[in-house]
VMD Tcl script that draws the C-alpha trace (Angstrom):
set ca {
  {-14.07 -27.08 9.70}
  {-11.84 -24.90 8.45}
  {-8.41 -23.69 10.68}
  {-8.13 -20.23 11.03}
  {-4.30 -20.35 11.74}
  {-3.59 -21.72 8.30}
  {-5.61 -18.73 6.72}
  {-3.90 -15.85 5.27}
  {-5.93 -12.30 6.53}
  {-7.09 -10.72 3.95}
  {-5.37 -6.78 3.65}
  {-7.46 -3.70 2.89}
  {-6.02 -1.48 0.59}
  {-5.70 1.45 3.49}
  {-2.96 -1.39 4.69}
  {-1.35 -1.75 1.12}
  {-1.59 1.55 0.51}
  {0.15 2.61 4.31}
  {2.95 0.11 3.89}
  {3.35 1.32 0.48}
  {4.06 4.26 1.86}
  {5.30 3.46 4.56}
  {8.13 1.79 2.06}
  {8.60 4.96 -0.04}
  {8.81 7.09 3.03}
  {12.14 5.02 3.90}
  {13.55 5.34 0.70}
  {12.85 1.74 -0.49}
  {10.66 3.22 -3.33}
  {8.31 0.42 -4.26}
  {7.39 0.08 -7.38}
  {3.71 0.21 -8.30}
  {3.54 -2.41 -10.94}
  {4.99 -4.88 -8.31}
  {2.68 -3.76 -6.04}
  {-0.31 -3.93 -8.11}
  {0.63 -8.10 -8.80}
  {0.71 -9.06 -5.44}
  {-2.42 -7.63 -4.51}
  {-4.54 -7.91 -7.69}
  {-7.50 -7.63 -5.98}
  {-6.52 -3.99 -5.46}
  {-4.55 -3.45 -8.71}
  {-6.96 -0.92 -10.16}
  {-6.98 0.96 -6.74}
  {-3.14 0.25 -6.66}
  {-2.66 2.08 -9.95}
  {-5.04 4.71 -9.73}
  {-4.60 5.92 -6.17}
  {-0.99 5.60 -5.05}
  {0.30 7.39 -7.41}
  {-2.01 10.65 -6.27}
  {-1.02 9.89 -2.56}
  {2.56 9.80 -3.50}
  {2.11 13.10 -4.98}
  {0.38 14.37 -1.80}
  {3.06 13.06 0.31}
  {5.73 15.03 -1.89}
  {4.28 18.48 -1.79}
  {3.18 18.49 1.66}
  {5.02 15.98 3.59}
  {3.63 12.73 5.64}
  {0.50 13.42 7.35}
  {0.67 13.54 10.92}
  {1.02 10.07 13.27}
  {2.63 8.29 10.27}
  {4.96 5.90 11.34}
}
mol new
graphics top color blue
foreach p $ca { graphics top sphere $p radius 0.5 }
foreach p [lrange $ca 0 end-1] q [lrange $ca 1 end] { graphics top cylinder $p $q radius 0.2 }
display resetview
């Protein structure tokens, strides 16, 4: 039986991606390579997404309800 308080949860990349931006919004500026190794299992998505929603965020501002 396994115990469900020692597991870690396993993040979607909507979270990574939101607390990546969530980071760059605050002036932290994560970098995406650093990113990209601690979630490998998102790395592609990492790479090929953020830097398109950075872009976004840039020209038009956050979206609305962003923290």
């Amino acid at each position: 039986m396994e115990n469900s308080s020692l597991t870690r949860p396993t993040p979607s990349f909507s979270l990574v991606a939101d607390a990546f931006l969530k980071l760059h919004r605050e002036g932290k500026g994560p970098n995406l390579e650093d990113t990209a190794k601690m979630f490998p299992e998102f790395a592609d998505e990492i790479r090929e997404k953020l830097p398109s929603m950075l872009l976004l965020e840039e020209a038009y501002g956050k979206p609305p309800n962003c923290v």
